[in-house]
C-alpha angles and dihedrals in degrees: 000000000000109000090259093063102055111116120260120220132189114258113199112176126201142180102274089199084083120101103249106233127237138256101246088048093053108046084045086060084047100055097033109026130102116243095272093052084043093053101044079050101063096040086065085049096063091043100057091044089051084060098043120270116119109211094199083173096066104058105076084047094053087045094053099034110027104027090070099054123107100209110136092216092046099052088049086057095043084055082053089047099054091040098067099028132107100259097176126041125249091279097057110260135120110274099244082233087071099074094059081051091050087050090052091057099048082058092052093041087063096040118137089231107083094207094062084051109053087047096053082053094052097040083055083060092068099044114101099185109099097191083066089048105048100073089044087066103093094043086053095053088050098059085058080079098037115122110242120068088226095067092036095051089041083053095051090047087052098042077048098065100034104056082051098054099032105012084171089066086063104009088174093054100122080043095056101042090048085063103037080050100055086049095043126098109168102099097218085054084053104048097055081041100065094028086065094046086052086056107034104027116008093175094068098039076060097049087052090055098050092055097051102023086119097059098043084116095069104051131100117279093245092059098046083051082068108034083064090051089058093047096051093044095047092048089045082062109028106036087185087069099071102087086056102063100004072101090048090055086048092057102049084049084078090052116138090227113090085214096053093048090050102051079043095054090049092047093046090052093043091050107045133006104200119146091248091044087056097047093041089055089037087053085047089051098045095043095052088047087060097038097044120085105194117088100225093055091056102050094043084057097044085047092055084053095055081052083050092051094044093067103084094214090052093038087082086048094047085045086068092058106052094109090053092048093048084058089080096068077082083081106091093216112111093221093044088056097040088063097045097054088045089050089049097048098045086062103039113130140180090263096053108028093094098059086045084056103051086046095054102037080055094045081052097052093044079055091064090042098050127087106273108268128177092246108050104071083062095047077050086056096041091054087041093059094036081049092054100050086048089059095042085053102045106027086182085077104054097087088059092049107043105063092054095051096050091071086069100068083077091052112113097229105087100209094058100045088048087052091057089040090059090038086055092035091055095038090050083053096051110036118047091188098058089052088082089054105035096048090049086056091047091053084056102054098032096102093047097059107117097182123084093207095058086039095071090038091060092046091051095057097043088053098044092047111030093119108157116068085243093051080052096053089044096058102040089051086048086057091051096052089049102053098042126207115010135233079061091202096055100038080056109045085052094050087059098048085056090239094133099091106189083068087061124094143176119228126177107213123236110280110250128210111214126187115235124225083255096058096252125122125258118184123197139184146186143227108197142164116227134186111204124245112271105242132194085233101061087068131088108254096246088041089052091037082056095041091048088059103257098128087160083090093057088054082051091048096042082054086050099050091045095060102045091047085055093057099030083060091058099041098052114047105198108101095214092063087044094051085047104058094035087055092051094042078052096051095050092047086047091045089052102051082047091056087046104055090036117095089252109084111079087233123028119237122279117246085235096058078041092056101047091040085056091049096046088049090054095040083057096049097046097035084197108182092234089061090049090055095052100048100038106035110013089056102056084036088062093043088050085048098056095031079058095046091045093063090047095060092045090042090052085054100047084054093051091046089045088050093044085054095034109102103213123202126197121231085238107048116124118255122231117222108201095208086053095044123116109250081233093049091062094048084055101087121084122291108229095206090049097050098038081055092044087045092046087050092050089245103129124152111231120213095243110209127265082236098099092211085057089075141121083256084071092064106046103110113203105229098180141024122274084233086049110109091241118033111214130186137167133208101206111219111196116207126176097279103358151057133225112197115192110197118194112207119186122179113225091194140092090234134106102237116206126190092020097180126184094213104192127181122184136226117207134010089340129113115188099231105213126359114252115252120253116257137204118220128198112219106287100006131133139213136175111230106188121206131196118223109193108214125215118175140002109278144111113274143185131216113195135158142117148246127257125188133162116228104228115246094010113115089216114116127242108332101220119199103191110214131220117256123278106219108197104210118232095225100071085077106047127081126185108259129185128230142173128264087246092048096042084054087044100046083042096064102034095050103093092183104091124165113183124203101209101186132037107222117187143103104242126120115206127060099220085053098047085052091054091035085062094039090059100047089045104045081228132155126239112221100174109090135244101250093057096052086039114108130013140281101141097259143060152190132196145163128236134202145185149142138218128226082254092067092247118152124223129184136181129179108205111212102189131165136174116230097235087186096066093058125265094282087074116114130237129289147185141078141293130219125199123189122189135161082231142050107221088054099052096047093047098051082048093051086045098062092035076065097050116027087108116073120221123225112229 
């Protein structure tokens, strides 16, 4: 049986802390109650039979007291009643009380409301005993002509799963419903109609189609759902078929339901992969992504896009759309945006590149124009770095983008200028033409820069790569401006003794009218002399940045000024020039180290921006050529060196993405001819409605590895003793947000056990969903109880509890089994994530939650192994890359990263070393440090590595 056939059941749940009544009182409140009493009574009835009493007494007095009434809510919860009770006795056969019941329901089934009716219908789809069906028969037939579309729909549901449980009860079913089907005209009657002919009969659904495949558009949204069910199934069989409804799906791709264009769309894709069938299912999905508000929708059908792109024959197809891809930015969601530009910039080319660009340089601009939101400086980001690989890719872009982007390092919100400062920084190193034009905007926007940080970016890149006697000037006198008034020390103490007198002013007060104790009106005014507040904003931005305290950016500035006097001094040949800029370089590094070691900056200076200011200073007063090699070629060597090793590495991962996509075909595969081809060869491949329904129920079939240890045995858990009364244990099945627990509980005695109930609590962010039903076990017998664990967060939990079971005909109270423990293991929920350098530091000093873990522990030797050792146990991620670990040196350090499903973030940074000093068979040390935003995460993570730090031998 496929998933969509098992049966449903109705599941009522109620308070289990109620005495439950008992039988005499009940069947009292049956025979002499009014309907309100009758109907609370057998409520209480269906309750007690759900949890396992059988009340054989009550069902002659239901039949005679209840079965006649005509209460609506007493006949729904009749329907609920015969449902779940015993209908045959313990040898098999029909109880005789059943035939007045089945006479009941004829009645019903030809009631004038048609309520009574269709649920009658519905309540005959669940009944699996074909003696109480047969006389219905008839009475079933009939409601196919009855006049309202509840009852018909309700018959055809009935006749449905009748013919597919006793086809000998309606033999001409299809027969019948095809009929029914070509006179029908309600769209929900026709629906069931010609679902039941796709499962029982698909020659004449096919039939049906053919008639009326010119008309598909017309119909309701619900039929043409399944209309495209059929087309996909009967292609998945019959190949041949394609060319006869591929038009059909074309057409519905034009259908004014969302739902409909998107099944469409997928069919389309699965059944033919020409270049117009792409595009048109690419157009279907891009178009829903634009038109549909909710969220969700759009990210599952971005996601179906990046499966399209993955696939190397749909990815040139997918290249014509970008712009139309790139519509959707228009979405205000962060994620929704995130995919796109990814998308987008997955399937840039060179023929395209040039109209990406235009749209995102004008997406950037709206984000400097709009009200300030959360969300936009990182869209701003997010256009910065897609930008910037824009720029890597296509260096003839470069010169469009970069003048746009230097604006941002103005821009108050730090990320985003550094974004566009190692954007700059990378592009000044590539492109030797764009250094003219680049170093002329930075020039413009220097004295605008509010952040330190991209401050001392910006310095860094006008003093590596000055390299005209006017660009010099320029930024010396740039220097100048931003620092104000020199010596620093003096300008300010007479700032603060109020001696600078362009800064005084005289102001006459506002004349105020007072009222005097008689009643009269006296009016006062003031001259008075005011100095105004000193404010952080009447500063130049180095001048404030030195005063504050952050004298690492006049490190950065003494470095800077180096650097442009040493090649000022080669590049102009009269002494006297040279002597001159070397000596006011000189003063503002002097002035400087004064400030610093003054009372007027909040913090002093640091020994270490002493020290380099001391050096610059004597570089400066010695010009040694040694010197002059290291400031002004070893350091761009060293930059040229990271920015290469840095596309390696990306290179190295777009090959290993390409390879992963690549579908590779060996010279001596076999070829397969479709004419030649079993008809069950070509069923054979996976059925998409079945999967997407397995996938919705959580019932996925994971690809176990080939690994045997890597198998569902691994994860049984044992709950009690082989010598223990009842044996339980549990295979734990881990879905997204939940957990299934089936336990297995077998009784190893020669008694009957009644009321054997798994009873389960929970430790941590878990909530056991339903409690699991009581059960009555024969000696020796087994069942399975499943159980459903809601999970909440990412932590370690526990799962504990017992059995409890009664021994029929034994006086002893309640007999109790305590169960082990059930651990539920953290890294089912982390996956290995990747982040930025600047995010990891972020995330690193926002996260509260640390857990250090002070000693390794473990008994491996080499570095490298121990890393991986970890990476494996924690499902973690390594961002530092290869070519840093790479080599030895006998310690190391490296960063790790994941994230839950949660979307929790986790970081470690792993400080190792090997004690060279106890021989090379000693084993690792060191610490390891966890971050995380909550507690739970970063202990368990902890608790997870102190586990597994030692490595077993196998």
């Amino acid at each position: 049986m496929t998933a969509a056939e098992n049966v449903c059941y109705t599941l009522i749940n109620v308070p289990m802390d109620s005495e439950p009544p008992s039988e005499i009182s009940l069947k009292n409140d049956l025979e002499k109650g009014d309907v309100k009493l009758k109907t609370e009574a057998l409520k209480k009835v269906i309750i007690m039979i759900l949890n396992g009493e059988k009340l054989p007494g009550l069902l002659m007095t239901i039949i005679r007291f209840v079965l006649p009434l005509q209460d609506h809510t007493i006949k729904k919860l009749l329907l609920v009643f015969w449902e779940i009770v015993p209908k045959t006795t313990p040898d098999g056969r029909l109880l005789q009380e059943m035939i007045l019941v089945c006479d009941a329901y004829r009645k019903d089934l030809q009631h004038p409301n048609e309520f009574i009716r269709g649920s009658t219908l519905r309540f005959l789809c669940k009944l699996k005993e074909a003696e109480l069906l047969e006389p219905l028969m008839p009475a079933i037939r009939a409601c196919l002509e009855h006049r309202h579309s509840y009852v018909r729909r309700n018959a055809v549901l009935a006749i449905y799963t009748i013919y597919r449980n006793f086809e000998h009860l309606i033999p001409d079913a299809p027969e019948l419903i095809h009929d029914f089907l070509v006179n029908e005209k309600d769209a929900s009657c026709k629906r069931n109609a010609f679902m039941m002919l796709i499962h029982a009969d698909q020659d004449r659904a096919l039939d049906y189609l053919s008639t009326c495949i010119d008309q598909v558009q017309t119909f309701g949204d619900i039929l043409q759902l399944v209309i495209v069910e059929l087309i996909y199934k009967v292609c998945h069989a019959n190949p041949s078929e394609r060319a006869r409804f591929i038009r059909c799906i074309y057409n519905l791709l034009q259908s004014s339901s969302p739902a409909v264009k998107y099944e469409a769309a997928g069919t389309l894709v699965t059944l033919s992969s020409a270049p117009t069938a792409i595009k048109a299912a690419a157009q279907c999905y891009i178009d829903l992504i634009i038109k549909e508000s909710d969220n969700n929708v759009k990210l599952i059908v971005l996601d179906r896009l990046i499966e399209l792109k993955e696939h190397p024959s749909h990815e040139r197809v997918l290249q014509d759309l970008v712009m139309d891809i790139l519509r959707v930015l228009s979405t205000p969601d962060l994620e929704v945006r995130k995919k796109t530009l990814q998308l987008a910039l997955d399937l840039v080319s060179s023929r395209n590149v040039e109209e990406l660009v235009i749209v995102l340089k004008k997406e950037v601009i709206k984000t400097n124009n709009v009200t300030e939101h959360e969300d936009t400086d990182k869209y701003r980001q997010l256009l910065v770095r897609t930008l910037h690989s824009c720029s890597v890719r296509f260096p003839d872009m470069a010169a469009n983008v970069i003048p746009v982007l230097m604006e941002f390092l103005s821009d108050n919100n730090e990320a985003a200028a550094a974004d566009v400062l190692e954007f700059v920084r990378e592009a000044i190193q590539r492109f030797d033409n764009l250094r003219p034009l680049i170093v002329e905007k930075m020039l413009e926007v220097f004295h605008a820069i509010k952040s330190v940080k991209i401050y001392r970016g910006a310095l860094w890149i006008l003093g590596e790569y000055c390299s005209t006697k006017e660009d010099i000037q320029s930024v010396m006198t740039e220097v100048r401006r931003s620092l104000g008034e020199i010596p620093i020390v003096e300008s300010e103490i007479k700032k603060e003794a109020g001696e600078l007198k362009p800064e005084e002013e005289v102001s006459v007060g506002p004349a105020q009218k007072l009222v005097t104790e008689m009643g009269t009106y006296a009016t006062q005014s003031a001259l008075s002399s005011s100095r105004p507040a000193k404010k952080e904003e009447d500063r130049p931005p180095l001048r404030g940045f030195l005063l504050d305290g952050d004298f690492f950016v006049a490190a950065s500035l003494a470095t800077t000024l180096t650097k442009i006097a040493l090649r000022y001094v080669s590049l102009v040949q009269e002494k006297k020039k040279q002597n001159s800029f070397n000596a006011e370089a000189m003063l503002l590094m002097a002035t400087i180290l004064h400030l610093g070691k003054s009372s007027l900056p909040k913090k002093p200076i640091t020994d270490d921006d002493v020290d380099r200011i001391s050096l610059c200073l004597k570089v400066l007063s010695e010009c040694s050529p040694l010197m002059n090699d290291i400031f002004n070629k070893e350091c761009r060597q060293s930059l040229s060196h990271m920015l290469s090793a840095k596309l390696e590495e990306e290179k190295l991962s777009q090959k290993k993405e390409s390879e992963k996509r690549n579908v590779t075909i060996q010279p001596d595969d076999p070829i397969s001819f479709m004419q030649l081809t079993a008809k069950n060869e070509m069923s054979s491949k996976e059925d998409q409605f079945q999967l997407s329904l397995l996938a919705a129920m959580g019932n996925t079939q994971r690809k176990e590895a080939a690994d045997p240890l890597a198998s569902k045995l691994n994860k049984v858990t044992q709950l009690t003793g082989f010598s223990d009364p009842v044996y339980a244990e549990a295979y734990v099945h881990v879905n997204q947000y939940d957990i299934v627990l089936d336990v297995l509980v077998v009784n190893q005695t020669s008694d009957t056990l009644q009321n054997c109930t798994l009873e389960l609590a929970t430790l941590g962010d878990l909530k056991l969903v339903e409690k699991p039903s009581p059960l009555t076990l024969a000696p020796h017998d087994f069942a399975n109880i499943k159980a459903n664990v809601k999970v909440a967060s990412t932590e370690n939990g526990i799962i504990f509890g017992n059995v409890v079971y009664d021994v029929s005909g034994a006086a002893s109270d309640r007999n109790c089994v305590v169960l082990s423990d059930i651990h539920i293991d953290i890294m089912d929920y982390i996956q290995p994530a990747s982040c930025t350098d600047a995010e990891f530091r972020q995330m690193w000093a926002e996260f509260e939650w640390e857990n250090k873990v002070s000693f390794v522990n473990t008994n491996i030797i080499d570095l490298n192994e121990y890393l991986q050792h970890i990476l494996k146990s924690t499902n973690m991620k390594c961002l530092t890359p290869e070519k840093a670990l790479s080599g030895y040196c006998g310690f190391m350090a490296a960063n790790l990263y994941a994230r839950s499903i949660f979307g929790e973030d986790a970081l470690a940074n792993v400080s190792i070393e090997k004690p060279i000093h106890l021989g090379p068979e000693a084993p690792v040390t060191g610490h390891i440090r966890i971050r995380a935003k909550s507690q739970g995460m970063a202990l368990s993570l902890g608790d997870k590595i102190n586990l597994s730090q030692k490595k077993t031998s196998l």
